[in-house]
N, C-alpha and C positions, 0 to 999 in steps of 0.2 A: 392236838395231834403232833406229836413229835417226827420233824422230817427228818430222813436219812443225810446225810454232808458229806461233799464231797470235799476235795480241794484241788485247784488248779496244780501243776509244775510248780509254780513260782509260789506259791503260796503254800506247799506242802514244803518246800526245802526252807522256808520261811522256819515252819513247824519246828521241821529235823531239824536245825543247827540253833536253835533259844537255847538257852540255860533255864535250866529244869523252873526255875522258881515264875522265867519270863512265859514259859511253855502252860503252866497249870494257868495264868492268867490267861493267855491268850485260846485254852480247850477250857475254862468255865467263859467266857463271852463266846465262843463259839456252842457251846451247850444252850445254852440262854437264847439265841438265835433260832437253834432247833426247835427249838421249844415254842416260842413265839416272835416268830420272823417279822411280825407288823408290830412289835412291843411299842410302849410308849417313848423307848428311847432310841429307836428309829429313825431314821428319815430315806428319804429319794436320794438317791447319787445324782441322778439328773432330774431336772423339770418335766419332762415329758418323756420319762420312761418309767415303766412303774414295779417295775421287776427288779430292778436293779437298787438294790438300797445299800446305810451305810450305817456303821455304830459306831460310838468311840465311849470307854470306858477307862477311865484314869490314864494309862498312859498306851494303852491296847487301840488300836481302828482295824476293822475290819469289813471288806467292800462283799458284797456276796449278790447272787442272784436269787429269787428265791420260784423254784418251779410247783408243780403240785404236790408229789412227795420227797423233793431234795431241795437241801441249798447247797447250794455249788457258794466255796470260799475264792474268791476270786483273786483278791490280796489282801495281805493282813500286816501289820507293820504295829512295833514297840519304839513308840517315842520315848527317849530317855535322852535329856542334854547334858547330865552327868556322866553318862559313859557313853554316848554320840546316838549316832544315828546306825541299827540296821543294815548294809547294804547287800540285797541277796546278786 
């Protein structure tokens, strides 16, 4: 079942302001998420909370909650040390 996504403030101006090539990377792992939020390439943001998980795929992470029909993007960030870091 594919959930609906949201995204936080800080995590949609994340969105809006990537360069298109950084942006299709970071809505296909956001897709993939919807898709199956418990994937194999998953984990827990914390020990003892279980809602709250995290991905990271080549140079993409992104933190997300996941409820029963949504995951809420919480923050998302594009490592790159060739052209810096990111900062919203």
């Amino acid at each position: 079942m594919k959930r609906h996504v949201e995204f936080t403030e800080r995590a949609g101006r994340l969105r809006d302001c990537l360069p298109p090539d950084d942006r299709q990377d970071l809505m296909r792992l956001v897709n993939e998420i919807a898709e199956d939020p418990y994937g194999p390439d998953t984990h827990l943001a914390y020990i003892n909370d279980e809602v709250t998980r995290s991905v990271w795929c080549e140079s993409v992470k992104v933190d997300y909650v996941v409820t029963w029909w949504t995951v809420v993007v919480v923050d998302a960030d594009d490592y790159d040390a060739e052209r810096g870091f990111n900062v919203v």
